[in-house]
C-alpha positions as CSV (number, residue, x, y, z in Angstrom):
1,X,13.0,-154.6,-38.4
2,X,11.1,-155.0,-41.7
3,X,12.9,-153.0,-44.8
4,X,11.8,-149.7,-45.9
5,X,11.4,-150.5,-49.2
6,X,13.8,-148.0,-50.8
7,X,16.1,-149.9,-52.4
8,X,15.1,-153.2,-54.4
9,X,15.8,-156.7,-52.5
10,X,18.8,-157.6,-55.6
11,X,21.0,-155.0,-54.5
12,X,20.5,-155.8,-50.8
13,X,21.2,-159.6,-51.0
14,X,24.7,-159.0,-49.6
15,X,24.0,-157.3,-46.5
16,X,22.1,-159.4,-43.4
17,X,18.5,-159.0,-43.5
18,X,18.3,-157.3,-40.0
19,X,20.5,-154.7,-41.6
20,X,18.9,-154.1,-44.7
21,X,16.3,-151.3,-43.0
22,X,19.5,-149.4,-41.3
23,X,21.5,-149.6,-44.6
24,X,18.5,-148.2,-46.2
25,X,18.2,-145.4,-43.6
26,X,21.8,-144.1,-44.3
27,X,20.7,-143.9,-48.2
28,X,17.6,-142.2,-47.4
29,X,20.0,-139.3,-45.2
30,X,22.4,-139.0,-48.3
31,X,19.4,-138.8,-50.5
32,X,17.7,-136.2,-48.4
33,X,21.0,-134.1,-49.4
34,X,21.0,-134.6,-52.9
35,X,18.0,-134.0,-53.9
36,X,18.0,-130.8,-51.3
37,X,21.0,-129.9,-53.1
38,X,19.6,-130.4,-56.4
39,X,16.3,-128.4,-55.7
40,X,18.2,-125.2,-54.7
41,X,20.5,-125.4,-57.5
42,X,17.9,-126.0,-59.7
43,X,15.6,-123.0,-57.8
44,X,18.7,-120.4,-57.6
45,X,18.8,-120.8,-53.8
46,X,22.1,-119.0,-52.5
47,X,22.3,-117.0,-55.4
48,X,23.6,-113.4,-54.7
49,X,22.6,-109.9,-56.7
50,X,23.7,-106.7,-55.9
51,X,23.4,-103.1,-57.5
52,X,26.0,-101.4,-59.2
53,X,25.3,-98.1,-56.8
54,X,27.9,-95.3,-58.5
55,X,29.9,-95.0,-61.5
56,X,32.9,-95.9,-59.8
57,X,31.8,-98.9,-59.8
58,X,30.8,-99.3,-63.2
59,X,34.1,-98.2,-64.3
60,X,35.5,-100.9,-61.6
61,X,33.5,-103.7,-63.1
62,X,34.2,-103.4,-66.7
63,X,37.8,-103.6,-65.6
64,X,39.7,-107.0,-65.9
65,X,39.1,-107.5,-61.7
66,X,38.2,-110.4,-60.2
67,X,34.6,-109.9,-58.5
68,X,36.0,-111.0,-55.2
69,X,38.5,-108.2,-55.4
70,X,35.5,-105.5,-56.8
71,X,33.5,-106.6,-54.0
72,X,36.5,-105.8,-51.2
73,X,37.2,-102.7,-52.7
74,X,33.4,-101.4,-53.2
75,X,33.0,-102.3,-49.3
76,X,30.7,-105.4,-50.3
77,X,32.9,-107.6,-47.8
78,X,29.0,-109.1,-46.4
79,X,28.3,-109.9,-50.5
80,X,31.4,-111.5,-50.3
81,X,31.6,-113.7,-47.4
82,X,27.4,-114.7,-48.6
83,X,28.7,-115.7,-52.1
84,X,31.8,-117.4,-51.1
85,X,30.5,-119.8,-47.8
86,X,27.5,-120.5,-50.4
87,X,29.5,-121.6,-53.2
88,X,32.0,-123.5,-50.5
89,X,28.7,-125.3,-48.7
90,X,27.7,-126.2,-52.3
91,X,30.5,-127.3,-53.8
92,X,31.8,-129.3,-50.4
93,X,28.2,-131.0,-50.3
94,X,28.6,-132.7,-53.7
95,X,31.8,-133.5,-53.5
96,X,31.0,-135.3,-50.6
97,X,27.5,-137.4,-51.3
98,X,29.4,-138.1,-54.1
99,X,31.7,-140.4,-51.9
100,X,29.2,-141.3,-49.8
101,X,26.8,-142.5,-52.5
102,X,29.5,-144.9,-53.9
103,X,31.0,-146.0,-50.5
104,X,27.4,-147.4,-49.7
105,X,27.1,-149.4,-52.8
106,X,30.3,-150.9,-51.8
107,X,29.2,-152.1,-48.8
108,X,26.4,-153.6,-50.8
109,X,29.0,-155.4,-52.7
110,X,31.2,-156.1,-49.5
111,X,33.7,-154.3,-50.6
112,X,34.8,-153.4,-47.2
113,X,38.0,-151.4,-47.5
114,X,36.6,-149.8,-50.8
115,X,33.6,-148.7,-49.0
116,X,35.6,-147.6,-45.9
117,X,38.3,-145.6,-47.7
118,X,36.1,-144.0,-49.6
119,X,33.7,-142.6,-46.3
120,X,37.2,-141.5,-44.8
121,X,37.8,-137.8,-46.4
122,X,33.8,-137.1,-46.5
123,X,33.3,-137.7,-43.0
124,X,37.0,-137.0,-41.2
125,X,37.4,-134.1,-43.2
126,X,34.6,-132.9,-45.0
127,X,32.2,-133.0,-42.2
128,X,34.8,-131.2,-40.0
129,X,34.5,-128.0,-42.7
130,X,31.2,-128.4,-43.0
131,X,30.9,-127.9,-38.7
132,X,33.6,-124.9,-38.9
133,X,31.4,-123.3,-41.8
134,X,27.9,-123.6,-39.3
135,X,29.8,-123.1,-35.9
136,X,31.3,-119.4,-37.5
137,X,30.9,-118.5,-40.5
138,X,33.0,-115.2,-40.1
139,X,35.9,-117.2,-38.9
140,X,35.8,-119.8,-41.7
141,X,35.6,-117.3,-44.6
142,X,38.6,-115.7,-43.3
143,X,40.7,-118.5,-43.3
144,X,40.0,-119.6,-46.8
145,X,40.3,-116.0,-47.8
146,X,43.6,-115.5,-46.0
147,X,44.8,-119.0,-44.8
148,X,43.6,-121.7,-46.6
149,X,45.4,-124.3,-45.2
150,X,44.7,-123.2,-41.6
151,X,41.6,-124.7,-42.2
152,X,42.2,-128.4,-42.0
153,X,45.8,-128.0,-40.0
154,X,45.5,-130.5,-37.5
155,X,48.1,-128.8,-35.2
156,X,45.7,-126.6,-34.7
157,X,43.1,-128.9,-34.9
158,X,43.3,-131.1,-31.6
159,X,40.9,-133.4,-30.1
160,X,39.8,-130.4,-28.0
161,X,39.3,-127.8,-31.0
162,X,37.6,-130.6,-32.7
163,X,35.1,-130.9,-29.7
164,X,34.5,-127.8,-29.9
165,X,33.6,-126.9,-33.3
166,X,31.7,-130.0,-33.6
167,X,29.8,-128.7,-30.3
168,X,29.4,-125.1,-31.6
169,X,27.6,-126.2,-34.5
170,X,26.0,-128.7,-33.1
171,X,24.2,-125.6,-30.9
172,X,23.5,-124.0,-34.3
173,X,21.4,-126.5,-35.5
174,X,17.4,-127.8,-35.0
175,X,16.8,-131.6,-34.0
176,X,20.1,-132.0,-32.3
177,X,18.8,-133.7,-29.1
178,X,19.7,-137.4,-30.2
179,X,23.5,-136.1,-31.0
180,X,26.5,-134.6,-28.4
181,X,30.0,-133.5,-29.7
182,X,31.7,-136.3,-27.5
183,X,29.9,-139.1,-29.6
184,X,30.5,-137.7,-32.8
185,X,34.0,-137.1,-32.0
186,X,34.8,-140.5,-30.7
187,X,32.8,-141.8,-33.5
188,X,34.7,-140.2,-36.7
189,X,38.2,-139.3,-35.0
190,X,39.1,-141.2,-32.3
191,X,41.3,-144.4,-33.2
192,X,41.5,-145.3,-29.2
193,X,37.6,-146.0,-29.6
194,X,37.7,-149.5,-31.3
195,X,34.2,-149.6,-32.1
196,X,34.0,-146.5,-33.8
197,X,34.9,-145.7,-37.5
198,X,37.9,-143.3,-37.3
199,X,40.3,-146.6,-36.6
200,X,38.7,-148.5,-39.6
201,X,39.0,-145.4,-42.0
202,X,43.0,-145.5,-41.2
203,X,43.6,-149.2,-41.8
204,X,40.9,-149.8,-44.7
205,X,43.2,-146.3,-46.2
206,X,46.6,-147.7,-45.5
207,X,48.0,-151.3,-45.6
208,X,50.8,-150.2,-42.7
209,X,49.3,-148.5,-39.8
210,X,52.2,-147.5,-37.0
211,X,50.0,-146.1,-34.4
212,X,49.8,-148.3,-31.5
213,X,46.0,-148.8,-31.4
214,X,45.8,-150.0,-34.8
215,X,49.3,-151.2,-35.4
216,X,49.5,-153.7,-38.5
217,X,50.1,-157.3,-37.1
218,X,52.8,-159.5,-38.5
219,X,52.2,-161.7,-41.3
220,X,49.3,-159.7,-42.0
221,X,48.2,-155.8,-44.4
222,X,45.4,-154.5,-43.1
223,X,42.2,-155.6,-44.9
224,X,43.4,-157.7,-47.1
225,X,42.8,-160.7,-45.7
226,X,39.5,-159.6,-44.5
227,X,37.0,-161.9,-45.6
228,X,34.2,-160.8,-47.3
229,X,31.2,-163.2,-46.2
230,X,31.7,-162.1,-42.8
231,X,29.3,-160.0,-41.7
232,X,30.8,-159.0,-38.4
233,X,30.9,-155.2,-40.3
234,X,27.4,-154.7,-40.9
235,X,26.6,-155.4,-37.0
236,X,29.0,-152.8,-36.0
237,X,28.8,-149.6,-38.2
238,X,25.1,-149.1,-39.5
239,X,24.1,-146.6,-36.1
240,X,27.8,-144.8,-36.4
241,X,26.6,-144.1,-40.1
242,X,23.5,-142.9,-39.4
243,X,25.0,-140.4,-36.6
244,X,27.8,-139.3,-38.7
245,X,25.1,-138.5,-41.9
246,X,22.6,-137.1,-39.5
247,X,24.7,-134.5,-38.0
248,X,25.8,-134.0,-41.5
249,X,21.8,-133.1,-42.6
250,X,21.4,-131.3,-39.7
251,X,24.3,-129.1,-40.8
252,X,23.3,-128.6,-44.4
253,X,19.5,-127.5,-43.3
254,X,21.0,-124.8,-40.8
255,X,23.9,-123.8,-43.9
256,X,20.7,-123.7,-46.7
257,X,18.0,-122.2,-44.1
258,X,21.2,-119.1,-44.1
259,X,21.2,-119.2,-48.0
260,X,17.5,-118.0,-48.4
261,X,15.9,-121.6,-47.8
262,X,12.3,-120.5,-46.3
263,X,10.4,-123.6,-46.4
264,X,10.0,-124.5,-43.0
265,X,7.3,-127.2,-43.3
266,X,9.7,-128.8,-46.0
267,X,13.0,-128.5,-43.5
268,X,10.5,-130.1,-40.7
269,X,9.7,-132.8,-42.6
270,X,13.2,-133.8,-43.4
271,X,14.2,-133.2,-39.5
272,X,11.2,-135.5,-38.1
273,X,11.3,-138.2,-40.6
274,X,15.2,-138.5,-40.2
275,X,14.9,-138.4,-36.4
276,X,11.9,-140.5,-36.0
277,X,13.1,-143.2,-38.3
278,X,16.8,-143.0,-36.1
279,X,14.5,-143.3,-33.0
280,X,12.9,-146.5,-34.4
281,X,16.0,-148.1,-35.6
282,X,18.5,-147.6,-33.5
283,X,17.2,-146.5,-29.7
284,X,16.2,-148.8,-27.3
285,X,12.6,-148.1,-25.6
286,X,9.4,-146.6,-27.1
287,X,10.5,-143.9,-29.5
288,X,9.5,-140.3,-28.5
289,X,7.9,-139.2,-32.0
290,X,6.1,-142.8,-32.8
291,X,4.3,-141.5,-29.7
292,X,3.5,-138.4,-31.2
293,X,2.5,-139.9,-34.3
294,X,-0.3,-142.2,-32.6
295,X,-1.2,-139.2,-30.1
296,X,-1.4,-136.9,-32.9
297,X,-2.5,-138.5,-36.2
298,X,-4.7,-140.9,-35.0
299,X,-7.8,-139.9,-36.4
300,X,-6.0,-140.2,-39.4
301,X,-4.1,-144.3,-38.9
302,X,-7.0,-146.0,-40.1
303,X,-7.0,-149.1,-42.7
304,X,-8.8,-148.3,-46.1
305,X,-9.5,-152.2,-46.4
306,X,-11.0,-152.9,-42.9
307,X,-11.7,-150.2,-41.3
308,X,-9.8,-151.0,-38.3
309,X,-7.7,-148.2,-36.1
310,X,-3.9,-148.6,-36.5
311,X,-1.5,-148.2,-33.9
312,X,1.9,-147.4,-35.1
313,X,4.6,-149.6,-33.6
314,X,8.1,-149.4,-33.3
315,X,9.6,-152.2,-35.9
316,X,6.8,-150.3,-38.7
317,X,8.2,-147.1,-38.2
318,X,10.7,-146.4,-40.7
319,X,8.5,-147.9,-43.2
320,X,5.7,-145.2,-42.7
321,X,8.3,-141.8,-42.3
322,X,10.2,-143.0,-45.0
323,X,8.7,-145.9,-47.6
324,X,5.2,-144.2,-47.1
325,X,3.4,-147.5,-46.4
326,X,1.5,-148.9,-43.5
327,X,0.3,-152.3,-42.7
328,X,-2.8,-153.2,-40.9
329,X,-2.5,-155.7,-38.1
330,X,-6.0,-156.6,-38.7
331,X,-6.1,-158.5,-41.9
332,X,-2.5,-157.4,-43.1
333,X,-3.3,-155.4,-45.8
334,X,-0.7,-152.9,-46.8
335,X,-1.1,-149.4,-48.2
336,X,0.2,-145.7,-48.9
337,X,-0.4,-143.4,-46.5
338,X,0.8,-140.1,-47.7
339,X,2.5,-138.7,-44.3
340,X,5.0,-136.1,-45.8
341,X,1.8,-134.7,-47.3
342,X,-0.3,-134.5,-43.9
343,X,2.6,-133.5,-41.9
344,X,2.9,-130.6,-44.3
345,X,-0.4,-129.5,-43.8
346,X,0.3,-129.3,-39.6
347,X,2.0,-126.0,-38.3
348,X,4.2,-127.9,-35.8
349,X,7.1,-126.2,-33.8
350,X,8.3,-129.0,-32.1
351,X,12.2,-129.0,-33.6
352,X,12.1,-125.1,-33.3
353,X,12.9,-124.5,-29.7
């Protein structure tokens, strides 16, 4: 698999070259949040008005009260819960992409415990708040109105809750075929599952681990003797990434869609090329939607330099949704092809079911 083209080849020196396309994938997801997140900052998305309806209110206002507690006493409890899951979902999104964004340019540095300490509360925890606030939104605003701390107890919180909040909001969401609440749980937070990250978070987090699937060895603290040229951790977490950040997109579209979000094309765009590209990189067998690019936009995969039709394969995938850029098999030339632009000019409904 060929690299996107995203990030420049300096930074990605570190990190095997039949990597480098999946590491730029998981970049591309957390960039796909900030600059959502930035556009409906910047565009007042999830902003709330409301009328001052009585002179009651007036007088309330201009009172030293807390709007939250104006708002419960006018009857506004809907204004409320709006204002405060919007203010939560932005708040908890940049908090997290800022962890995210420096845990992957650890692992481009092979910082390994760095990177894997610092992925630990955005995907344990925040992605678990994130689920609750998508799964029920009624439910979560009363807990951080009443019971805070309810909200990340994990006596509460068993491997069975967890499943089923992930599953709940997994049901919420659009483009969720590729994703099931047993992966994701046994991805994130189950230490039994030594392939998955939940185990690594714990010993990259804590030199002493007691619990007997990841117990510390003698003569050893965990990760410090890890050595850094291996590359045995690039082979083993780049698809886990992309699921965990995935799920996470898929959960910020469905929270911004219920802010007032009402570009649809926009929202399609970012499901299909995150989807397609996951498809290309980390399935086995023909990907579903490079099909539907080739049955679809045929007319359209032609090469500027010789003419020739192009037939999208597999390995050029991510490269196209992504990077923009398509090479001819014919006489290799390489060129932009604008695809967010065309597939925003096709009314398609095919994550809308």
């Amino acid at each position: 698999m060929q690299r996107i083209g995203l990030i420049n080849e300096e930074r990605l020196k570190n990190i095997p070259l039949s990597k480098q396309a999946a590491h730029e994938f998981c970049f591309f997801l957390h960039d796909c949040m900030a600059r959502t997140l930035v556009d409906i900052e910047k565009n007042g998305v999830g902003d709330v008005k409301f009328s001052l309806e009585s002179d009651e209110d007036n007088r309330l206002i201009h009172q030293d009260i807390h709007i939250f507690d104006f708002l419960e006493r006018t009857g506004r409890n809907n204004i409320e819960k709006r204002i405060v899951i919007n203010h939560v979902t932005k708040a908890l999104y940049s908090d997290m992409l800022h962890f995210i964004y420096e845990a992957m340019i650890a692992l481009e540095k092979r910082k390994f415990s760095v990177a894997f300490s610092l992925l630990r509360k955005p995907l344990k925890e925040g992605l678990l708040i994130a689920a609750q606030i998508c799964a029920n939104e009624e439910e979560f605003f009363n807990n951080i109105k009443y019971d805070t701390l309810t909200i990340l107890d994990y006596r509460r919180l068993n491997h069975v809750e967890k499943k089923k909040i992930i599953s709940d909001a997994i049901s919420k969401c659009h483009g969720k075929s590729f994703i099931d609440s047993d992966k994701v749980f046994d991805i994130i937070y189950d230490r039994q599952n030594f392939s998955g990250l939940g185990s690594i978070f714990d010993k990259a987090t804590h030199y002493i681990t007691e619990y007997k699937h990841i117990r510390t060895e003698n003569y050893n603290l965990n990760f410090i003797f890890k050595n850094p040229l291996e590359n045995d951790i690039y082979y083993n977490i780049y698809d886990k990434l992309a699921i965990a950040f995935l799920f996470l997109n898929l959960i910020f579209i469905e929270l911004i869609k219920r802010m007032g979000h009402s570009n649809r094309k926009y929202i399609n765009w970012l499901i299909f090329t995150s989807i397609a590209s996951f498809e290309s990189l980390f399935l086995k067998g023909r990907p579903k939607l490079v099909n539907y690019v080739n049955s679809h936009f045929n007319t359209f995969l032609v090469c500027p330099n010789c003419q020739s039709n192009i037939k999208l394969k597999k390995k050029d995938a991510p490269r196209l949704f992504i990077g923009e850029m398509l090479d001819c098999s014919q006489c290799g030339f390489s060129h932009h092809f604008p695809f967010e632009w065309l597939l925003s000019k096709i009314d398609f409904e095919i994550f809308d079911s």
